[in-house]
C-alpha positions as CSV (number, residue, x, y, z in Angstrom):
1,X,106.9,110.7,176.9
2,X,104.6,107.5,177.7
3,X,103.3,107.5,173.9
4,X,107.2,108.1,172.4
5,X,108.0,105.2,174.7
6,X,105.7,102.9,173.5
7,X,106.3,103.6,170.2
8,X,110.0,103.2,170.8
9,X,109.1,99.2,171.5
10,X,106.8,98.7,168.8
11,X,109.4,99.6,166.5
12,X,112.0,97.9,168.0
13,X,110.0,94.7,168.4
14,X,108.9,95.2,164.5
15,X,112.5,95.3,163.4
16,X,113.6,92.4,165.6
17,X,110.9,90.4,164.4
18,X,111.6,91.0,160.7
19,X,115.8,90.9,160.4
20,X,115.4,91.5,156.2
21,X,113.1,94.7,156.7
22,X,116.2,97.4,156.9
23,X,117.5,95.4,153.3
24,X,113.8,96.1,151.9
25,X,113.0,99.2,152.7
26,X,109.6,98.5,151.2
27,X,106.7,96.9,153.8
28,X,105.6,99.6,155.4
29,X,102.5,97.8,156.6
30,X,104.7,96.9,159.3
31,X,104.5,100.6,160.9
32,X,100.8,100.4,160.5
33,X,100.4,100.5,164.6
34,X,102.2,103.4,165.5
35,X,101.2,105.7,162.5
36,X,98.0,106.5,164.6
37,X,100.2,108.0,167.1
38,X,102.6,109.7,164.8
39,X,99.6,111.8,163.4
40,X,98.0,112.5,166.5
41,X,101.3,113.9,167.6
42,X,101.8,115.9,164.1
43,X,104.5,115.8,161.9
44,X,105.9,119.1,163.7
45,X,106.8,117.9,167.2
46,X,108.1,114.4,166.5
47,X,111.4,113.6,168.1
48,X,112.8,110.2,166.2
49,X,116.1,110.7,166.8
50,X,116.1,107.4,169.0
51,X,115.8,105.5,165.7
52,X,118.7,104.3,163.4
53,X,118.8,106.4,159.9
54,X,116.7,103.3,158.2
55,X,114.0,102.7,160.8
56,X,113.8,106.6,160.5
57,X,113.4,106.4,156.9
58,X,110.6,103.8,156.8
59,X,108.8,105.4,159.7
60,X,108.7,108.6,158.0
61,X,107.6,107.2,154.8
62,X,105.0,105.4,155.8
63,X,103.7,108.4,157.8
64,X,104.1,110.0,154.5
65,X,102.1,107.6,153.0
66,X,99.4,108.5,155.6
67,X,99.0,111.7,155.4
68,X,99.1,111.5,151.7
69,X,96.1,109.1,151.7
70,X,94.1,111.6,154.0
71,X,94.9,114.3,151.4
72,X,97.1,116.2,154.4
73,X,99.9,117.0,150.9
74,X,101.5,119.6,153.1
75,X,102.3,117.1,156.1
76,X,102.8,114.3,153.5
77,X,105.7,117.0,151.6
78,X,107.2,117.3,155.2
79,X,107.4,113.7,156.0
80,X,109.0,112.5,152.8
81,X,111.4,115.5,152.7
82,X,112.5,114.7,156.2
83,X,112.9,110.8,155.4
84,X,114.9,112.1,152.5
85,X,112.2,109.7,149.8
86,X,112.2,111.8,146.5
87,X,110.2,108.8,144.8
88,X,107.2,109.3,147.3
89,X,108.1,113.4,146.5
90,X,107.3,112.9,143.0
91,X,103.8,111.2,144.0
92,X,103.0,114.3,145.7
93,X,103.8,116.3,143.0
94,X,101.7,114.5,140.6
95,X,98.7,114.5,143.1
96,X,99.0,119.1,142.8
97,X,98.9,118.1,139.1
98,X,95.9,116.2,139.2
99,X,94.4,118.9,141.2
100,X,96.1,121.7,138.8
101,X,97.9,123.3,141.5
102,X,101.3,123.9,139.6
103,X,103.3,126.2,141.4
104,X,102.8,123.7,144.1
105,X,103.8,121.1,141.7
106,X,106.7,122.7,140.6
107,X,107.8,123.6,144.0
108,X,107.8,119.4,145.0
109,X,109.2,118.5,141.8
110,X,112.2,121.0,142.8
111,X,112.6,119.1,146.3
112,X,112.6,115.9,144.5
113,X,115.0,117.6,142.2
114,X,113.7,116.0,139.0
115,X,114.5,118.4,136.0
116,X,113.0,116.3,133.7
117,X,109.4,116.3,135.3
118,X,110.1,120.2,135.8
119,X,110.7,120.1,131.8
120,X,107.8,118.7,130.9
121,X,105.4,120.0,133.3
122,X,107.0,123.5,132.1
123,X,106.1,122.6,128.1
124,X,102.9,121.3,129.6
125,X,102.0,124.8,131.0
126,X,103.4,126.6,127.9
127,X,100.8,124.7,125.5
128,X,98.6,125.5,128.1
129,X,99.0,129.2,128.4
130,X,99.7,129.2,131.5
131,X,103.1,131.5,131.6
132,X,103.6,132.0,134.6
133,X,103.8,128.8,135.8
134,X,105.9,127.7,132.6
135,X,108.8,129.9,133.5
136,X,108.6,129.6,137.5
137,X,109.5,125.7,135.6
138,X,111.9,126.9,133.3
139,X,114.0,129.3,136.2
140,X,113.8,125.7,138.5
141,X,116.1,123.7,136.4
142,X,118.2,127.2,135.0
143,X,117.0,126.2,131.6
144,X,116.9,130.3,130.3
145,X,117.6,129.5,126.8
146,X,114.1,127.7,127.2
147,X,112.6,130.9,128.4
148,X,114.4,133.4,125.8
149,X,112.6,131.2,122.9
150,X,109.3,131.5,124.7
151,X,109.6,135.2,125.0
152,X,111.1,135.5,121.1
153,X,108.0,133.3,120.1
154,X,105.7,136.3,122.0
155,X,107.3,139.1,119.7
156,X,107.2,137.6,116.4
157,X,103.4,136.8,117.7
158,X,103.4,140.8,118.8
159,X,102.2,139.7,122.0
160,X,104.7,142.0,123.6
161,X,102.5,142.2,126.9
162,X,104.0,137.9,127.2
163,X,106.8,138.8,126.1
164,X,107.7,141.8,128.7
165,X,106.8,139.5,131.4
166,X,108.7,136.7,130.0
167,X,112.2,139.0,129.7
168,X,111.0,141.0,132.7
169,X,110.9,138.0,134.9
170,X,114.7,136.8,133.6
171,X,115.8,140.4,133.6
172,X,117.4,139.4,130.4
173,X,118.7,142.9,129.4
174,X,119.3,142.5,125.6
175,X,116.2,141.0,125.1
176,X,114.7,143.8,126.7
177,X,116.0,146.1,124.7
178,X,115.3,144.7,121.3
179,X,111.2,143.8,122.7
180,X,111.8,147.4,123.0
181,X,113.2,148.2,119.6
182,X,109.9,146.1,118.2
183,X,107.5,147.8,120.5
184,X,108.6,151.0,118.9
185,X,108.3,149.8,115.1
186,X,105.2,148.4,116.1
187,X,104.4,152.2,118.1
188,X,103.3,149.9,120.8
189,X,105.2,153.2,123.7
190,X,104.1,151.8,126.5
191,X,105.8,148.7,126.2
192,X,108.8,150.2,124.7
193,X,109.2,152.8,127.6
194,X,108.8,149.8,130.4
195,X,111.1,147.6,128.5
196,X,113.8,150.3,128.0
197,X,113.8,151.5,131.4
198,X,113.8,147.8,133.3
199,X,116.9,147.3,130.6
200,X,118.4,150.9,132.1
201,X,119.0,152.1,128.5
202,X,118.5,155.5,129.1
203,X,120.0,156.3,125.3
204,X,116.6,154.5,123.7
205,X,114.1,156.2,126.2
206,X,115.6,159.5,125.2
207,X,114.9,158.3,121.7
208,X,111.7,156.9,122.0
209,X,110.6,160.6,124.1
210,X,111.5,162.2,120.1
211,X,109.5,159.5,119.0
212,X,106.7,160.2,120.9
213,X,106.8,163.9,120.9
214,X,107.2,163.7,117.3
215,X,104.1,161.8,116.9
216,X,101.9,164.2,119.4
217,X,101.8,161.4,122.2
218,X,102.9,164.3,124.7
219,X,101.9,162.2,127.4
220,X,104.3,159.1,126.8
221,X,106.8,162.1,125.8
222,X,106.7,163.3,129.4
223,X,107.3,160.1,130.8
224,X,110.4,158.9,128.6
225,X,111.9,161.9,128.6
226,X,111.9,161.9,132.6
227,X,112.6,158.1,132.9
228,X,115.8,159.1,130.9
229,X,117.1,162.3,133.1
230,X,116.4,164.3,130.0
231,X,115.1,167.4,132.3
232,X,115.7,170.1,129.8
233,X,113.3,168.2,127.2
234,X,110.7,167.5,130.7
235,X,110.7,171.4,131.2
236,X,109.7,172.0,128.0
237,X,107.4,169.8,127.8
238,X,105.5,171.1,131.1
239,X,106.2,174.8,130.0
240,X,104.7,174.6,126.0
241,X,101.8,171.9,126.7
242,X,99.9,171.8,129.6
243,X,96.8,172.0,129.9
């Protein structure tokens, strides 16, 4: 209570000293004294509810700012969220990206709300190889047409194991089925079998279990065939080949 009180007057006294700060918004040198205290008391148990919305803001931020300099990201995220600064957000953002930590990147760029960095960062990670990261990217600004031609580039590549988890991740039913459809041509069964049954399509796993019987893969047979509800052709299976 003695340290929130004396902090109370610094402020005060720094705002009646300075009558154009609120307009400015900018100098936040000005809260240089009390940061000290802000960060011994952590980020968590501050009470600044005493403050007017702008003194808030500028406190905040230049907390922000401090933790940010330490390389304390986390406390730094926290700060600017709570002083509502999405230009101090992006910063952040930009410092994971310099340290290649992009699903923490992507997660500030998403509280800052900027598609466009989300965009780019999600090209970025595409020429990159990094997938994963590319569609978490993708998903955060709802851009699925984005996704679908990343995971139509991985079949005509025959990279069906990309583009399962692309579909997979969107759940993107037709496109599962026709990865499915060019699994099969390609007699790539395993992929075809996950691919049919995350699309439910229990018509083409019955299909591809006469595929794969046909073609002596008893094994892949087995599990189509009982992935579909087909138990006649599973009986029959278990009865005339095992071991």
């Amino acid at each position: 209570m003695h340290n929130e009180k004396i902090i109370k007057n610094i402020v005060t006294d720094i705002a009646e000293k300075n009558e154009k700060f609120l307009n400015q918004g900018e100098d936040l040198d000005k809260f240089s004294r009390i940061v000290p205290f802000l960060i011994k008391k952590g980020i968590n148990n501050l009470n600044l509810s005493m403050f007017t919305p702008e003194l808030r803001h500028n406190i905040l931020t230049a907390l922000g700012e401090e933790y940010r300099r330490k390389g304390n990201l986390n406390d730094a995220i926290k700060s600017f969220v709570l002083a509502g600064n999405k230009d101090k957000l992006n910063l952040v953002a930009q410092d994971y990206e310099k340290l290649m930590q992009f699903d923490n990147c992507i997660e500030v760029y998403k509280l800052a709300n900027n598609h466009e960095k989300l965009l780019e960062l999600g090209k970025k990670c595409l020429d990159d190889g990094r997938l994963k990261e590319a569609i978490t990217a993708f998903i955060a600004i709802g851009d699925r047409t984005k996704i679908i031609e990343v995971g139509d580039h991985y079949i005509s590549k025959s990279k069906f194991n990309i583009a399962f988890e692309v579909f997979s991740t969107i759940k993107e039913k037709d496109k599962l089925i026709e990865l499915g459809e060019k699994c099969i041509e390609e007699r790539e069964y395993n992929y075809a079998i996950r691919a049919f049954e995350l699309a439910g399509d229990k018509e083409k796993l019955d299909m591809t279990g006469d595929i794969c019987l046909r073609e002596e893969h008893v094994s892949k047979a087995l599990e189509a065939y009982g992935l579909a509800g087909n138990q006649v052709m599973v009986e029959f299976i278990k009865e005339n080949f095992h071991d």
